[in-house]
C-alpha positions as CSV (number, residue, x, y, z in Angstrom):
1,X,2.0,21.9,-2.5
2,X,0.4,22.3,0.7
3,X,-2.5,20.5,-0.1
4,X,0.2,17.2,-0.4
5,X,1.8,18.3,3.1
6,X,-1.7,18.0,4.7
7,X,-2.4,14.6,2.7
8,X,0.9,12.9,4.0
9,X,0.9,14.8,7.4
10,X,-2.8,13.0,7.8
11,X,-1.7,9.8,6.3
12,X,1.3,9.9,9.0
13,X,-0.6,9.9,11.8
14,X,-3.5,7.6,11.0
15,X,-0.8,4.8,10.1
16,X,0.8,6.1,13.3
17,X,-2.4,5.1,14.8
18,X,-3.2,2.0,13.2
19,X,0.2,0.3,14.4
20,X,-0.8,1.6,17.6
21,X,-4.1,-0.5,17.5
22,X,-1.9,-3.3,16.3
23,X,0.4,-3.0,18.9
24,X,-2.8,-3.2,21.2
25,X,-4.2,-6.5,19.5
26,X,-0.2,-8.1,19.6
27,X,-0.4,-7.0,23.5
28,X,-3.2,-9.1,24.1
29,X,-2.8,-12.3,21.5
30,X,-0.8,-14.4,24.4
31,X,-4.2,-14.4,26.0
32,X,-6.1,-15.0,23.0
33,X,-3.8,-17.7,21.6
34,X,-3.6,-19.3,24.7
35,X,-7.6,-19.4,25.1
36,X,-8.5,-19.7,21.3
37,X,-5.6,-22.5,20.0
38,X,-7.6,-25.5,21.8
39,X,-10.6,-24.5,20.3
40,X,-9.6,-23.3,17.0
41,X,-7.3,-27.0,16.6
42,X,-10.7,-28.8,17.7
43,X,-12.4,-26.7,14.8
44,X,-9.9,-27.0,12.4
45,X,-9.4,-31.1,12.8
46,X,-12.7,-32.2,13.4
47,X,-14.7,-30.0,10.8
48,X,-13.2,-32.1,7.8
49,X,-13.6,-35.0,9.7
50,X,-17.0,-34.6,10.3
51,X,-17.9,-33.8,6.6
52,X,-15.8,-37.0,5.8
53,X,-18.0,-39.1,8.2
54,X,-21.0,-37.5,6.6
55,X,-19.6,-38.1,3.1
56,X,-19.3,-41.8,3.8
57,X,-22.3,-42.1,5.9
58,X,-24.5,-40.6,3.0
59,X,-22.4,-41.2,0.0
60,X,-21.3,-38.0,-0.8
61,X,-19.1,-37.1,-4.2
62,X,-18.4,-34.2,-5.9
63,X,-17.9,-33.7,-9.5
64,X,-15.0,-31.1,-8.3
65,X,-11.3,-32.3,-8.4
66,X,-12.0,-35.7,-9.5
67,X,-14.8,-36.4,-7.7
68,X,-12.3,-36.2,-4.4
69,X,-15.2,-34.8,-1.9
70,X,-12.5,-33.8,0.9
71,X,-10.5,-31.3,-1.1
72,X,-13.9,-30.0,-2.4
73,X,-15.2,-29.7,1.4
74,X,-12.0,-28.3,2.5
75,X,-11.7,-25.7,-0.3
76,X,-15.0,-24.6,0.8
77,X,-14.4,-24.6,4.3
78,X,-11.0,-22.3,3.3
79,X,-12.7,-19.7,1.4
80,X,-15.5,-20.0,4.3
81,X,-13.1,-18.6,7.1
82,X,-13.2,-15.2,5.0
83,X,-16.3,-14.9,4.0
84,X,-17.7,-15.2,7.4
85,X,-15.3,-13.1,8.3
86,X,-16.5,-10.5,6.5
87,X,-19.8,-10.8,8.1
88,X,-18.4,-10.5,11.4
89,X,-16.4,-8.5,11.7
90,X,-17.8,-4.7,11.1
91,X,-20.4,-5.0,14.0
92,X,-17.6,-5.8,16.9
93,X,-15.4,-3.0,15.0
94,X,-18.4,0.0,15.0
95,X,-19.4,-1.2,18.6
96,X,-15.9,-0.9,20.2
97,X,-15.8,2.6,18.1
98,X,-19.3,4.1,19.4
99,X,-20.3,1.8,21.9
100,X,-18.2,2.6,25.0
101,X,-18.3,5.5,26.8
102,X,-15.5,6.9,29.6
103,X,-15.6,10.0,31.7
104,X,-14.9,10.9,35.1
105,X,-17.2,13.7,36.7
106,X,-17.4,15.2,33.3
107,X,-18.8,14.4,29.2
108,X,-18.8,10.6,28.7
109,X,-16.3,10.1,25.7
110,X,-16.9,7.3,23.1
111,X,-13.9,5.9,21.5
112,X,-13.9,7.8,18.2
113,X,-14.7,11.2,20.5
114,X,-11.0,10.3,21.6
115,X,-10.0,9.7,18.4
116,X,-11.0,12.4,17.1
117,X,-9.5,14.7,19.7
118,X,-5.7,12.7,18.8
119,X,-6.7,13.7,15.2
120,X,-7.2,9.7,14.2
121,X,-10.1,9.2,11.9
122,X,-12.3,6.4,12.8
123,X,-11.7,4.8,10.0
124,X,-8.4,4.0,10.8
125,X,-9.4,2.2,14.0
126,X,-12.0,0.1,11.8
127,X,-9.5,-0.4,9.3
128,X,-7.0,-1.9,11.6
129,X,-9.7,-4.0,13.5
130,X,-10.7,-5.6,10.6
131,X,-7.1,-6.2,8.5
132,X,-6.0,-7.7,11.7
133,X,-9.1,-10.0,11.5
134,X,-8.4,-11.0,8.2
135,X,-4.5,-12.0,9.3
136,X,-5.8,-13.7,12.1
137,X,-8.0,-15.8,9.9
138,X,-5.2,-16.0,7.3
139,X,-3.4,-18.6,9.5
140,X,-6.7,-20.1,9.7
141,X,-6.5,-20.7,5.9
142,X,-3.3,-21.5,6.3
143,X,-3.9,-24.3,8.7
144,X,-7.0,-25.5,7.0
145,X,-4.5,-26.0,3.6
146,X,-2.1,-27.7,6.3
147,X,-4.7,-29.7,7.1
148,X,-5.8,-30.5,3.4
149,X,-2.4,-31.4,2.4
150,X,-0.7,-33.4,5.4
151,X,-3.9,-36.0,6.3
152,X,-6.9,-35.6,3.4
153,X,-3.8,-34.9,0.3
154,X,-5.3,-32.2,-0.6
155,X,-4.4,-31.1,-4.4
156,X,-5.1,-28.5,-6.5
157,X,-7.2,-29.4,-9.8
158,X,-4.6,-29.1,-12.9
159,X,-7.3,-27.4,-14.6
160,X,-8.2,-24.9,-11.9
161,X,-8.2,-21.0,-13.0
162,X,-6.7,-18.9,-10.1
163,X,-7.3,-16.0,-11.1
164,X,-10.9,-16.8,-11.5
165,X,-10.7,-18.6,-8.4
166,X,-9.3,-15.3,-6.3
167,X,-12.0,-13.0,-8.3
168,X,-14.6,-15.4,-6.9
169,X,-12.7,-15.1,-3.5
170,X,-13.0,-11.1,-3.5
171,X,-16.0,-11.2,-4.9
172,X,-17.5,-12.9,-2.0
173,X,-15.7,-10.9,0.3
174,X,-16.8,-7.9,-1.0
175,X,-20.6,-8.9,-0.6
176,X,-20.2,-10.4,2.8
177,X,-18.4,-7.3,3.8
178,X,-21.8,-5.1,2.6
179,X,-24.0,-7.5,4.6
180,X,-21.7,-7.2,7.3
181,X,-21.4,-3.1,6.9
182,X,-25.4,-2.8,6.9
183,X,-25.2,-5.1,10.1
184,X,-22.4,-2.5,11.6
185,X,-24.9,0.4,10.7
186,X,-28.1,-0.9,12.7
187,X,-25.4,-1.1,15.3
188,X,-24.5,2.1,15.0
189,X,-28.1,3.5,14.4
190,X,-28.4,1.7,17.5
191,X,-25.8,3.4,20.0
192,X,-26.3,7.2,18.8
């Protein structure tokens, strides 16, 4: 029985610590909405409209959904948003971890050394970093489908398997995410 103590005493405090490092992100996402929405509504908007210009410039079609090239460009761009994601965002995560150092007249301390000394596992900063990433790009995806539906009437195809569809998606991610984890690694090859 004290074995199961230790687990849930540990669990405690790392999901202590990971609403901590969401508290930190919320703390700072005025900022970050208010400097990203321009650019992330210019991105959002003017992508599919781009791809539509190009479409009728060149003649695009797609033999997906009916041969309707907008709901096939913006299901790509949707699924996209995660995948590069998942590229992204391991080497930002492992650089913030290892890559800073504080001190004053003593050791320089790396942010996992003082997560370590709170009794935090690294992992849970990484862990927090990145599935507060992947909600931030959620509303991405979710303003992409806005997008699709409201201007471009975006549909899904009758004969569309979702749970393939969402194996596909995690699929993806989960390679991305191992490109994106050897990518972290140089970095962290890099800063010890």
């Amino acid at each position: 029985m004290p074995r199961f103590s230790s687990f849930f005493e540990k669990a405690r405090v790392n999901l202590r610590h990971v609403a901590a490092f969401y508290h930190e992100e919320v703390s700072g996402i005025a900022v970050w909405w208010l400097w990203n929405t321009p650019f992330r509504v210019f991105e959002v908007f003017f992508t599919p409209l781009l791809f539509k210009y190009f479409a009728a410039t060149f003649g695009g079609r797609s033999p997906w959904y009916g041969g309707n090239f907008m709901a096939s460009m913006i299901s790509g761009l949707m699924v996209n948003v995660y995948l590069d994601s998942s590229l992204e965002v391991y080497s930002p995560s492992v650089m913030a971890l290892y890559g800073g150092k504080v001190g004053v007249g003593g050791p320089l301390l790396s942010r996992r050394d003082c997560l370590r000394l709170a009794g935090a596992s690294p992992f849970t900063f990484t862990f927090a970093r990145v599935t507060w990433r992947y909600l931030m790009e959620t509303l991405v995806l979710a303003s992409y489908l806005l997008l699709g539906v409201l201007p471009f009437n975006f549909e899904a195809s009758p004969q569309a398997d979702a749970l393939l569809a969402l194996t596909a998606l995690l699929l993806g991610i989960a390679a991305c995410s191992g490109l994106g984890l050897i990518s972290a690694s140089t970095c962290w090859l890099a800063s010890s």
